[in-house]
C-alpha positions as CSV (number, residue, x, y, z in Angstrom):
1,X,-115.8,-161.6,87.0
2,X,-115.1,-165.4,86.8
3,X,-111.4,-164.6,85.8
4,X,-111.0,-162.5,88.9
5,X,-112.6,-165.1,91.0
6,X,-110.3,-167.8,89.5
7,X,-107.1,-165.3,89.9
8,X,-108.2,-164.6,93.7
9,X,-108.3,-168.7,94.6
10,X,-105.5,-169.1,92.8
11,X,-103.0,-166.9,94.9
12,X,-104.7,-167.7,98.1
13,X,-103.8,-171.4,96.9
14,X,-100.4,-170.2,96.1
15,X,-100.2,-168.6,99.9
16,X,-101.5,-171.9,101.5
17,X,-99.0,-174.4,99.6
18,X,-95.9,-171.7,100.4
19,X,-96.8,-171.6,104.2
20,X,-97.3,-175.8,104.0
21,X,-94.0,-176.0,102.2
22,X,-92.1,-173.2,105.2
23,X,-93.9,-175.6,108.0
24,X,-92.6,-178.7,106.4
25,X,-88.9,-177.2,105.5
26,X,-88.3,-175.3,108.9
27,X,-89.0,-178.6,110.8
28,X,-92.4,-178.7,111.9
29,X,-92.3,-181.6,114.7
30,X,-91.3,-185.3,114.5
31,X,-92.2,-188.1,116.7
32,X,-89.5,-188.9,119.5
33,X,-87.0,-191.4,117.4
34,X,-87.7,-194.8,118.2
35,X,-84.6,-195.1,119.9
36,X,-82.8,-192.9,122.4
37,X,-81.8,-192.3,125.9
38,X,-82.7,-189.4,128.4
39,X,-79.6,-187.6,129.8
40,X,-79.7,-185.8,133.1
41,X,-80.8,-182.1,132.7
42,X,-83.7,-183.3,130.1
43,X,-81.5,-183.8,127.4
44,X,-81.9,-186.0,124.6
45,X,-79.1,-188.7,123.3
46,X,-79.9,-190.0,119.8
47,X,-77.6,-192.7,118.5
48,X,-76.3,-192.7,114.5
49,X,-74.7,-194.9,112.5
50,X,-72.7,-194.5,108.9
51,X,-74.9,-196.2,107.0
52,X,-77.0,-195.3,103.7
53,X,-80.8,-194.8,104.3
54,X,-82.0,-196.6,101.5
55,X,-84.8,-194.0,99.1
56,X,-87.3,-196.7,100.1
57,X,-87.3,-196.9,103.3
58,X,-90.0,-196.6,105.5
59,X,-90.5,-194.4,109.0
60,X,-87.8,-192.3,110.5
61,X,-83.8,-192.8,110.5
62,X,-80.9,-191.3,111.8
63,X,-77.5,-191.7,110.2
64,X,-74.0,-190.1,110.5
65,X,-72.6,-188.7,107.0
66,X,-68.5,-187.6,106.8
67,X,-68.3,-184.7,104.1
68,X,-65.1,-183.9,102.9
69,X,-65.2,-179.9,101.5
70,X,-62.1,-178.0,100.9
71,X,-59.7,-181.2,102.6
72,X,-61.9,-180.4,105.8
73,X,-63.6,-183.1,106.9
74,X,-67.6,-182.4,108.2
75,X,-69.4,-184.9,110.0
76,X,-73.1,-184.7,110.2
77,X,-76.1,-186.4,112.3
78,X,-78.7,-186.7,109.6
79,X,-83.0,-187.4,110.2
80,X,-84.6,-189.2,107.2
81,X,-88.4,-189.6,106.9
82,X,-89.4,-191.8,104.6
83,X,-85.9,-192.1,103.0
84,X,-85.7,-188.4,102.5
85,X,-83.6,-186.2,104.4
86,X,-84.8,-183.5,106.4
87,X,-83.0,-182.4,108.8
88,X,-79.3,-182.2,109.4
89,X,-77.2,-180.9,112.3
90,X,-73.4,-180.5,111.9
91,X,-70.7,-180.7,113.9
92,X,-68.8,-176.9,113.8
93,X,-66.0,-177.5,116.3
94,X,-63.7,-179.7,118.0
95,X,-64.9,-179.5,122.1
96,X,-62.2,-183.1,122.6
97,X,-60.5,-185.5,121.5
98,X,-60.6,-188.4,123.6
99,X,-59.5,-192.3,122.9
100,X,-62.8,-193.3,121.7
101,X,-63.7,-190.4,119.1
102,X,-64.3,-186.8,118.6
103,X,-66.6,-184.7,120.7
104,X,-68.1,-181.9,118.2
105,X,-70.2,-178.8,119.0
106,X,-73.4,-178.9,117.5
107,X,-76.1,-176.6,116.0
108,X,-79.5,-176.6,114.6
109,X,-83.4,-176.7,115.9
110,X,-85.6,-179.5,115.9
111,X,-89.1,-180.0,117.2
112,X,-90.0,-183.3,119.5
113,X,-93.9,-184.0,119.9
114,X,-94.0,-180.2,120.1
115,X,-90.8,-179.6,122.3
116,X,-88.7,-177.4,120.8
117,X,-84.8,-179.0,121.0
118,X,-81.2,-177.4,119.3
119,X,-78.3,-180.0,119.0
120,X,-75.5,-179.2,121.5
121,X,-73.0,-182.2,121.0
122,X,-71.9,-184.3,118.0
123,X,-70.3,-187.3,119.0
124,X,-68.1,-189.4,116.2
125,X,-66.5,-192.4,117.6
126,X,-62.2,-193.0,116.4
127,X,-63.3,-195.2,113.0
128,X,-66.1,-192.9,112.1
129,X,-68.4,-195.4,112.2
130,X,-71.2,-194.6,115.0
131,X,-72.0,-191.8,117.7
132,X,-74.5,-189.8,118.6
133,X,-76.2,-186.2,118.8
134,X,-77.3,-184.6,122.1
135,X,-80.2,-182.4,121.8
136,X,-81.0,-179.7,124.5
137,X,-84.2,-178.3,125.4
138,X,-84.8,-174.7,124.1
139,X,-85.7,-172.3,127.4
140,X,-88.7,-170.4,126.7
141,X,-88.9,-167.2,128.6
C-alpha cells in the first residue's frame, strides 16, 4: 500500500513539474522591458543592441544576435532573464531596404503583464549594430 501511495505522489509530481516547465518554456508573461516606446495602434517598440548578455546578469535584457547558417545570414531580437535566454523572435523576410538598415518580418508570441503580443517587424540598422522589434497586440475574438 505505501509503495502505491509513493508511486501515485510521485507521477502527480511528475505532472506538476511538466506543466511548470510548458508554462515557463511557452512564455508565460514578463514584465513590460524597462525600456520601450508606444507606437500608434497599441504597438510596442523595443530597442536591441549587439551586445553579449553576460551569464550573470541580473533582471531582463534585450539583445540583437546575427546567425550565419548555410551562408544566410539570420538576425534575431533576443529576451534574457537572468542571463538566460528565453525567448527569441527572428527576422523571416526582407519587408525594405532603406539607407539606415533592414526592415525584417517578424514572428513569435510573447506575453506582456498578461497581454498577449506576436513580433511583427525586426528592425537591423546598416552596421548591424542596434534596432529594434515591434510587437503587435494579438486580437482576441
Amino acid at each position: 500500500m505505501r509503495d502505491a501511495r509513493f508511486r501515485q505522489y510521485f507521477w502527480i509530481f511528475i505532472v506538476v513539474l511538466a506543466a511548470v516547465l510548458l508554462k515557463i518554456r511557452i512564455g508565460g508573461s514578463v514584465p513590460y522591458p524597462t525600456s520601450y516606446d508606444k507606437l500608434p495602434g497599441g504597438e510596442i517598440r523595443v530597442h536591441v543592441t549587439a551586445k553579449a548578455v553576460p551569464s550573470d546578469s541580473v533582471g531582463e535584457a534585450w539583445n540583437l544576435e546575427k546567425h550565419v547558417q548555410n551562408g544566410q545570414v539570420i538576425y534575431t531580437a533576443n529576451l534574457y532573464m537572468n542571463g538566460h535566454e528565453q525567448l527569441l523572435f527572428p527576422g523571416i523576410g526582407v519587408k525594405q531596404k532603406t539607407p539606415e538598415g533592414v526592415l525584417y518580418a517578424s514572428n513569435g508570441k510573447i506575453r506582456f503583464n498578461g497581454q498577449d503580443y506576436e513580433a511583427v517587424d525586426l528592425f537591423v540598422n546598416r552596421d548591424g549594430s542596434a534596432g529594434y522589434i515591434d510587437f503587435a497586440k494579438v486580437k482576441t475574438s
